[in-house]
N, C-alpha and C positions, 0 to 999 in steps of 0.2 A: 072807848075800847072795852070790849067785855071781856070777864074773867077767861083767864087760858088764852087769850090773845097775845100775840108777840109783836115787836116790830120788828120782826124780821132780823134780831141778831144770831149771829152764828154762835154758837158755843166754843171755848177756845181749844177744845180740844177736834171739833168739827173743822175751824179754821186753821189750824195746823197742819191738818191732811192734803191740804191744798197747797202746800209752802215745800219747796226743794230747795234742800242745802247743797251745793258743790264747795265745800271745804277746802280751803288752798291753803299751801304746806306753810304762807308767811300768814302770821295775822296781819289784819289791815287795821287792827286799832292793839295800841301796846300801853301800858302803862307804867308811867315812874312810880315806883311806889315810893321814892323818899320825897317826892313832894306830896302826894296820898296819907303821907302816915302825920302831915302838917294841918289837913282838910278837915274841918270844923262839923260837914253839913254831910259830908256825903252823897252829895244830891244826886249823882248817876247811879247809885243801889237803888235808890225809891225812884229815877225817873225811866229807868231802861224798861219798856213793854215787855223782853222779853226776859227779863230779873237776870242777865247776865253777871252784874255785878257783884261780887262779894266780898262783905269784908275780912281782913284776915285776923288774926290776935291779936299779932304785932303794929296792927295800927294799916296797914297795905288794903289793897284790891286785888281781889283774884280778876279776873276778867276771861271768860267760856267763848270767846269767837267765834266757834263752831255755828251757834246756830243766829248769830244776827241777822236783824232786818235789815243792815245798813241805813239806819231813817237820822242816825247823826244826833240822835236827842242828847245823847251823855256826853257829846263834844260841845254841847249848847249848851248844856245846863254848869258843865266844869267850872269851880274859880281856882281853878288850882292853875297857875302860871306852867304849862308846858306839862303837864299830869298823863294827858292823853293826847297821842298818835295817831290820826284820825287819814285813813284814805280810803280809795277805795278798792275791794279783793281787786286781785291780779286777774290778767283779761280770762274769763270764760268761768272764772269762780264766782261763789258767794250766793245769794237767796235768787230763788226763781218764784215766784209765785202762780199757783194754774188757777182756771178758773174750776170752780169746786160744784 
């Protein structure tokens, strides 16, 4: 491949323009934050794609539901016993993806 060449990835701010949120009024992923405030590793801040997770002072996670992919990685990655609430949005909500 020669200089200036790509493989053909999108920029994340390119692929983002192509992603629809329809937001529904319940989150579909909730979190206990006293079992969060027990969790050693954190591992759903560093593995969520979309960095929705955040830690808080007191030891918790925020959690932004707004714009999830729904792709289930921070219910995967969890070792926290019952931490996360994991379904899917309510019918006709959550990510749409177009073709860009």
């Amino acid at each position: 491949m020669s200089p200036g060449q790509s493989y053909g990835l999108q920029a994340f701010d390119d692929r983002m323009s192509t992603v629809d949120f329809d937001v529904a009024e319940r989150p579909h992923i909730t979190v206990d934050n006293d079992v969060c405030r027990s969790c050693r590793t954190t591992d759903c801040v560093y593995a969520c794609p979309a960095k929705l997770f955040v830690p808080t002072s007191d030891g918790g996670i925020l959690f932004n539901y707004e714009q999830c992919f729904e792709c289930g990685t921070c219910y995967q990655v969890c070792s926290g016993e019952n931490a996360l609430s994991w379904t899917y949005p309510d019918g006709g909500h959550g990510v749409a993806f177009r073709k860009g």
